[in-house]
C-alpha positions as CSV (number, residue, x, y, z in Angstrom):
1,X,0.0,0.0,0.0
2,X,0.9,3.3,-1.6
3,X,1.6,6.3,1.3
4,X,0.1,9.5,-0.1
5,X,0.7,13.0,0.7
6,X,-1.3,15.1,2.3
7,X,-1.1,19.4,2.5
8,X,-3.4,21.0,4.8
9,X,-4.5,24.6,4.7
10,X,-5.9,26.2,7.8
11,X,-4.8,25.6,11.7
12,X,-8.2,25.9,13.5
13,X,-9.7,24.0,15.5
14,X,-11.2,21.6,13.7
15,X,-7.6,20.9,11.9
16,X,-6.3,20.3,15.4
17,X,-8.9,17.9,16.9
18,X,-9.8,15.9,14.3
19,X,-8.3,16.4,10.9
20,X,-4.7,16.1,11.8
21,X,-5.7,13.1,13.9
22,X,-7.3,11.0,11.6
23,X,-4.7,11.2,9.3
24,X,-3.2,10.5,11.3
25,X,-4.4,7.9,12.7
26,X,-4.1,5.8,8.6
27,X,-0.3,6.3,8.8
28,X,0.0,3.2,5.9
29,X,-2.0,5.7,3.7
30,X,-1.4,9.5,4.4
31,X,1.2,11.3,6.0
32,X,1.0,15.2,6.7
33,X,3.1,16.8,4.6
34,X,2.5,19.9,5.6
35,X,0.5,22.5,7.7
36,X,-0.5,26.3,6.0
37,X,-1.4,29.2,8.1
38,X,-1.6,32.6,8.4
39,X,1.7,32.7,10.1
40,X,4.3,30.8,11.0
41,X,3.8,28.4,15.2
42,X,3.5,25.6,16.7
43,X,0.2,23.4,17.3
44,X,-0.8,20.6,18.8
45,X,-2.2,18.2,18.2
46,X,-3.6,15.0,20.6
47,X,0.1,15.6,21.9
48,X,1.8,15.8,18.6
49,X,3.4,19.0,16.9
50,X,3.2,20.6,14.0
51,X,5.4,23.9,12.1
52,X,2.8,25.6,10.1
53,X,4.3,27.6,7.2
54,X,2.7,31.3,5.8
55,X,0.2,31.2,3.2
56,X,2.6,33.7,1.6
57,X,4.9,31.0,0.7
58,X,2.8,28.7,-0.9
59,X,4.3,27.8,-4.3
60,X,4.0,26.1,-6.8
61,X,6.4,23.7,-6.2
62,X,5.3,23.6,-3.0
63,X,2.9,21.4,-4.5
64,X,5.2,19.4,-6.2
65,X,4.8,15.7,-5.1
66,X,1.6,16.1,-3.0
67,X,-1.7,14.1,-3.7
68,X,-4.4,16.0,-1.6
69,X,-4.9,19.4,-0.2
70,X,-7.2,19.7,2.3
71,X,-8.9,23.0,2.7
72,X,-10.1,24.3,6.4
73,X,-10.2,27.8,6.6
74,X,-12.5,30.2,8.0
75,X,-15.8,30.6,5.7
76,X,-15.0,34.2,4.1
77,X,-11.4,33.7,3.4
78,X,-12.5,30.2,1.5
79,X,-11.7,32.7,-2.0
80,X,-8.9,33.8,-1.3
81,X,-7.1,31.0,-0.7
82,X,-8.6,29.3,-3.5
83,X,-7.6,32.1,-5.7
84,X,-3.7,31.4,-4.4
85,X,-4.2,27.5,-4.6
86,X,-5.1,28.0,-8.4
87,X,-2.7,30.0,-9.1
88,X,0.2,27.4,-8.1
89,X,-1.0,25.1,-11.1
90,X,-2.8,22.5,-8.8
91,X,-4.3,20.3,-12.0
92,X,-2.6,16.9,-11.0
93,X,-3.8,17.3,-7.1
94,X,-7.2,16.6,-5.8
95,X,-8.9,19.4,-3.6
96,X,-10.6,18.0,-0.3
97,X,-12.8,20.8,1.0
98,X,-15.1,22.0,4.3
99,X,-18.8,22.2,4.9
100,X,-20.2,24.6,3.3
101,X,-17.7,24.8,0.4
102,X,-18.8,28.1,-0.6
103,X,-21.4,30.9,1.6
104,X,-24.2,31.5,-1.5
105,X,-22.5,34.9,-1.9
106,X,-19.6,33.5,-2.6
107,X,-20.7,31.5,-5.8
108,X,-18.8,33.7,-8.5
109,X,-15.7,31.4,-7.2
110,X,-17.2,28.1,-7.9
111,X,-15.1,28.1,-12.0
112,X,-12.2,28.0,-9.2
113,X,-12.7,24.0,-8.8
114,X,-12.1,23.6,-12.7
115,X,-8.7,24.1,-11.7
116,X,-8.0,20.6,-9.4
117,X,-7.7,17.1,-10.5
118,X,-11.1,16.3,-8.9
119,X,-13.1,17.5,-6.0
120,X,-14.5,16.2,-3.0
121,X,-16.2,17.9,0.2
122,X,-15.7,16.6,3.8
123,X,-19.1,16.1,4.4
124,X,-18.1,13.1,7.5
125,X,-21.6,12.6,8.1
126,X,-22.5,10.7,5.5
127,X,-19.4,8.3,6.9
128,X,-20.3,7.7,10.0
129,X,-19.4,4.5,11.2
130,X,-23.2,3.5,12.2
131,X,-24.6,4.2,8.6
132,X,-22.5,0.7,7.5
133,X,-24.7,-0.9,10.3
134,X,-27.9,0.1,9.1
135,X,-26.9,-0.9,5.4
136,X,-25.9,-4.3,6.8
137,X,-29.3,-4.7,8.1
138,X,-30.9,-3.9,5.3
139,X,-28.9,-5.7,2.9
140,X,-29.3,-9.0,5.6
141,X,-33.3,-7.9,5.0
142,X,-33.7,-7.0,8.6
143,X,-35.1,-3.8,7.3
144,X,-36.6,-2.9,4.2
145,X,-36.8,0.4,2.0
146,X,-36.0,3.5,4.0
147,X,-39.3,5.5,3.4
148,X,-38.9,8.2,6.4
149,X,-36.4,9.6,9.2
150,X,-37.1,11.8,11.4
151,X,-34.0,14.0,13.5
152,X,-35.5,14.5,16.5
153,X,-32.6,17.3,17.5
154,X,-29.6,15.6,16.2
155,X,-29.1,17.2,12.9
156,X,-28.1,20.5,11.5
157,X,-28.4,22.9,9.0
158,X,-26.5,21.7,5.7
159,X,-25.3,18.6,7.7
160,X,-28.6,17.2,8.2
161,X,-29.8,17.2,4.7
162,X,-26.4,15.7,3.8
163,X,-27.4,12.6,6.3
164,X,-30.7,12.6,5.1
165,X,-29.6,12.1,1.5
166,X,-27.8,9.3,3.4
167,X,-30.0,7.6,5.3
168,X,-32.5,7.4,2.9
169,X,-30.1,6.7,-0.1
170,X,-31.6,9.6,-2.5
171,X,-29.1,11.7,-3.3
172,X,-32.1,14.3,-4.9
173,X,-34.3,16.3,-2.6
174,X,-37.1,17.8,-5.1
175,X,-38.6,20.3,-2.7
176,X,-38.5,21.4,1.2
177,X,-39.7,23.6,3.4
178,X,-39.4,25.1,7.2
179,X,-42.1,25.1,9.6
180,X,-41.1,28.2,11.7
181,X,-39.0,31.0,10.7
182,X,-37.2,30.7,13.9
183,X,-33.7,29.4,12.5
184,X,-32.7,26.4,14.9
185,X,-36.3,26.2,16.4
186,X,-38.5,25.1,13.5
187,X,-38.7,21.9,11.7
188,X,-37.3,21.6,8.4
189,X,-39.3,19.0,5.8
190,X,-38.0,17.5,2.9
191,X,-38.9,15.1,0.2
192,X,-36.4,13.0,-1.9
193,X,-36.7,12.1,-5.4
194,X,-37.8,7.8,-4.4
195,X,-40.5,9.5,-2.9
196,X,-39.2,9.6,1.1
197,X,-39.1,11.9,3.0
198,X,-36.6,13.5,6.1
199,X,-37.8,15.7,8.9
200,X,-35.3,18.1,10.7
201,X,-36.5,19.0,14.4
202,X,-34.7,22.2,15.5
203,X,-32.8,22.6,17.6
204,X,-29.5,20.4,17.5
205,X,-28.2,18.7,20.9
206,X,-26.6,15.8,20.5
207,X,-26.5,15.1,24.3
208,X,-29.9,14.9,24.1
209,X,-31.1,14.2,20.8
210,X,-32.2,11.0,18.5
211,X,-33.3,9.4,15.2
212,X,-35.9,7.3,14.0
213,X,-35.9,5.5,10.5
214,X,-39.5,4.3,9.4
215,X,-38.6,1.5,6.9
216,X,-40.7,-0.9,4.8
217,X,-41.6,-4.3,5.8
218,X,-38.2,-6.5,5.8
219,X,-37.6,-8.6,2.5
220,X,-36.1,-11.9,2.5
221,X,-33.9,-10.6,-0.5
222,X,-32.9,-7.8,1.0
223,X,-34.1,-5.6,-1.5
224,X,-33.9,-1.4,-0.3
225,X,-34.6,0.1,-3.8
226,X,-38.2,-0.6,-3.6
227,X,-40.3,3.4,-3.7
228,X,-41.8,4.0,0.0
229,X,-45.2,2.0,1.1
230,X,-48.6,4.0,1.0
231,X,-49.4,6.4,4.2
232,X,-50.5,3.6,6.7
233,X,-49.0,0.9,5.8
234,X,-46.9,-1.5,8.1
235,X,-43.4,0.1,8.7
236,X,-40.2,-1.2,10.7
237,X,-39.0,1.6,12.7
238,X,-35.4,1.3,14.1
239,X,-33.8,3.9,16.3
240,X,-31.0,5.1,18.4
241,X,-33.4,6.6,21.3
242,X,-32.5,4.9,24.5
243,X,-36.9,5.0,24.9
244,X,-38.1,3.5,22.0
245,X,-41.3,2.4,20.4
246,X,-42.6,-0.9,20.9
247,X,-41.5,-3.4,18.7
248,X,-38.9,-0.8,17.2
249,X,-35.1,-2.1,16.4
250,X,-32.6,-0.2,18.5
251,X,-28.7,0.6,16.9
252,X,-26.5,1.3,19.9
253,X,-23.3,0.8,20.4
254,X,-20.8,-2.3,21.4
255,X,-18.1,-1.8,24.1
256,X,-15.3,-4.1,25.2
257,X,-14.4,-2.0,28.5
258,X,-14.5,1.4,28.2
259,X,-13.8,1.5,23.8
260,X,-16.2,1.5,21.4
261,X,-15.9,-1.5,19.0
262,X,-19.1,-1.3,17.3
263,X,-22.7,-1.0,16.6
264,X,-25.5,-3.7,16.4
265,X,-29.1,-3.9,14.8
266,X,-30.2,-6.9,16.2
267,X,-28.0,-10.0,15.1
268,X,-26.4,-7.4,13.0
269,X,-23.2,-6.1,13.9
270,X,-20.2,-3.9,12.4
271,X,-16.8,-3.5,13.9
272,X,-14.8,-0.4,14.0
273,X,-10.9,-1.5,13.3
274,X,-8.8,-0.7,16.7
275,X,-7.1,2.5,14.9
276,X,-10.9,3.6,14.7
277,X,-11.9,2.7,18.1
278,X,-8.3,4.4,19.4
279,X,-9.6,7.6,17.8
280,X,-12.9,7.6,19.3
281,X,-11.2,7.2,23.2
282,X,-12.9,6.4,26.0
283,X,-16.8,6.3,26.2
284,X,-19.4,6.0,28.8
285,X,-21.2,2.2,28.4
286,X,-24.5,4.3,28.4
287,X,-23.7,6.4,25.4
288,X,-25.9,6.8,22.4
289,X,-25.2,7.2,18.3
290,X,-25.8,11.0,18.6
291,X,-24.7,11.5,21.5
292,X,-21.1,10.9,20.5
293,X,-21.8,12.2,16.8
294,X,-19.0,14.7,17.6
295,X,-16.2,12.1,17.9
296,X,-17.8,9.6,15.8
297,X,-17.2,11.8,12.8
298,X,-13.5,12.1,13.5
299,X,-14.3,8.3,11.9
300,X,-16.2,9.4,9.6
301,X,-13.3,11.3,7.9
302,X,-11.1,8.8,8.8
303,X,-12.7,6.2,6.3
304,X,-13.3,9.3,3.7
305,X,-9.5,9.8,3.7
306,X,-9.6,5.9,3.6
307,X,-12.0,5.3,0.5
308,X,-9.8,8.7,-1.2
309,X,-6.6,7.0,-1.0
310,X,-8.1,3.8,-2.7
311,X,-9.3,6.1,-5.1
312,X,-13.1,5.9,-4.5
313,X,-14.1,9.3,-4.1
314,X,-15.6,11.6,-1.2
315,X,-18.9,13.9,-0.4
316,X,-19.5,15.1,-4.5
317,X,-18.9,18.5,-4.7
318,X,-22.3,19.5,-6.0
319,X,-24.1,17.9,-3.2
320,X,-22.4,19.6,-1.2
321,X,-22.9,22.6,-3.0
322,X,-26.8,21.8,-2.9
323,X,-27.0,21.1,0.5
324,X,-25.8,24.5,1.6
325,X,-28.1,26.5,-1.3
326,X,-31.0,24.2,0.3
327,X,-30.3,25.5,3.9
328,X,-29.7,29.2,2.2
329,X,-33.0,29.5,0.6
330,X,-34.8,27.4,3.2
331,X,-33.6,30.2,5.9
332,X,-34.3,33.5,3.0
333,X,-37.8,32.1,2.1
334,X,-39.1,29.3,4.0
335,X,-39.8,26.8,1.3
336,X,-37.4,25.8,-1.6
337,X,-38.1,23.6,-4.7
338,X,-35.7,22.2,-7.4
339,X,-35.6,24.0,-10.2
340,X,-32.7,24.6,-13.1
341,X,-32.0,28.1,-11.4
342,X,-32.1,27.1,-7.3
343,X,-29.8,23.4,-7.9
344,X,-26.2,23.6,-8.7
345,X,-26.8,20.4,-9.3
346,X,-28.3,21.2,-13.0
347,X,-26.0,22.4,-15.4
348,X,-28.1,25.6,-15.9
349,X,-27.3,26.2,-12.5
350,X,-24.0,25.7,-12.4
351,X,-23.5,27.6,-15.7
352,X,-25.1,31.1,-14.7
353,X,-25.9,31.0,-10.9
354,X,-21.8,31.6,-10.2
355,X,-21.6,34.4,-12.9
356,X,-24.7,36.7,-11.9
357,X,-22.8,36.1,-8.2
358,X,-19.7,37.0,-9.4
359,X,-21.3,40.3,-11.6
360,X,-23.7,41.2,-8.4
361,X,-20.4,41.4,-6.7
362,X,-18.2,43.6,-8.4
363,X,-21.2,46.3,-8.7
């Protein structure tokens, strides 16, 4: 196996709690080989150091050699360093890139990405380590189509539609709409092309918070591409809530001392490999699924940079692209439906949506 290198721009906090720990945490696959910054220190991270080198001296050849640049910088400087990263030739290196890729206002810099080998964004929650138990179960026919989930306060904002496009494996949400103009104290509705739908319950707390899948009735084939059952129909609901509904299937985690090893659906159970578990820590036995979302997507990204290095791609750009003009309009106007002009997942979109930006702009 092949080590790849990695170049990461940005020194926050999020580079120093969990980026530069799950690489490196996959030291057969990536090694840091650099840290950009503003200036020129020293951080930590989980008792390791790191020199971070000026933006100014980016180059490049600089970028001679490296496979991946990972972009974490704060939202409204996200141009500017694009701008410089384009300008040091970056065609044979792939760009990995934050939630929200781009604020809406920012769109006239989308023509930017042209410029990298490919693109991915580093969505973790779509990788969360509990998602490959639920598949399991329904591939095993445990569970049938997913035809509803519901967040009962643990999702948010762009994140939460990118786990509902997850969950209910539909990558296209047609329309959506808030009940409550209160941002983070409404409920957010949305319905997916296979004809499911995701509910968002505002507001986010993971300490306290929950899911519930309504699925269709299990098949022996384990067939989950079915479209959603009638209104009314008999459902399988499975859950992470400690209190569940009768006859509901609960994921929760599996524990060998005080580590997190797993998660089970019934007879159904995933393991996390020990580098996994090592980066999760310690956890209490009592724990839920969201209630350790926060380390659990430390995973998450540790199995994106995984499924990058074996060459199997990331978060697509424009869902993640999508997901944040969903949550833009959804907060602007209350309801949002897909169109040409509002998706930057259509080509129209793409094509004219970044250059009225860029023109509103300079005026």
């Amino acid at each position: 196996m092949s080590v790849r290198r990695l170049l990461i721009l940005g020194a926050g906090q999020r580079v120093r709690e969990t980026i530069l720990p799950a690489v490196a945490a996959l030291p057969e696959r990536w090694v840091v080989d650099g840290v950009f910054a503003r200036s020129e220190k020293t951080i930590d991270a989980r008792g390791v150091s790191y020199q971070t080198e000026s933006f100014d001296t980016l180059s490049k050849s600089r970028l001679d050699g490296v496979d991946l640049v990972y972009l974490c910088v704060a939202k409204h400087a996200v141009p500017l360093v694009l701008r410089r990263l384009v300008a040091c030739d970056p065609g044979q290196v792939q760009l990995l890139i934050e939630t929200p890729v781009l604020l809406f206002k920012q769109l006239g810099a989308y023509p930017l990405f042209d410029a990298f080998r490919s693109v991915f964004v580093s969505e973790d929650t779509s990788t969360l380590p509990w998602v490959e138990t639920l598949r399991a179960a329904q591939e095993a026919g445990l569970l049938g189509a997913p035809q509803r989930v519901v967040f009962e306060h643990s999702a948010w904002r762009y994140h939460g539609l990118a786990m509902t496009r997850t969950l209910l494996r539909c990558d296209t949400i047609t329309r959506a709409r808030r009940v409550g103009r209160q941002i983070d104290k409404g409920r957010v509705v949305l319905h997916m092309a296979n004809g499911a739908v995701g509910e968002i319950v505002e507001p986010r707390d993971y300490a306290t918070g929950h899911w519930v899948m309504h699925c269709a009735p299990a098949t022996s084939d384990g067939d989950v591409t079915a479209a959603p059952a009638a209104a009314g129909g008999a459902q399988q609901l499975v859950t992470d809530a400690t209190q569940r509904p009768a006859g509901a299937l609960h994921l929760s985690p599996l524990f060998t001392g005080s580590r997190c090893t797993g998660f089970q659906i019934g007879d159904i159970t995933t393991d996390l490999s020990a580098a996994e578990s090592a980066l999760l820590g310690d956890v209490s036995p009592d724990v839920t699924a969201t209630a350790l979302t926060d380390r659990l997507k430390a995973v998450g990204l540790m199995r994106m940079l995984a499924d990058l290095h074996e060459d199997r791609g990331g978060y697509p750009l424009q869902l993640g692209l999508d997901d944040m003009m969903v949550d833009y309009l959804l907060e602007k106007l209350g309801r949002w439906r897909r169109t040409p002009l509002s998706s930057l997942r259509s080509p129209t979109g793409r094509a004219l949506l970044p250059r009225v930006l860029k023109l509103l702009s300079r005026g």
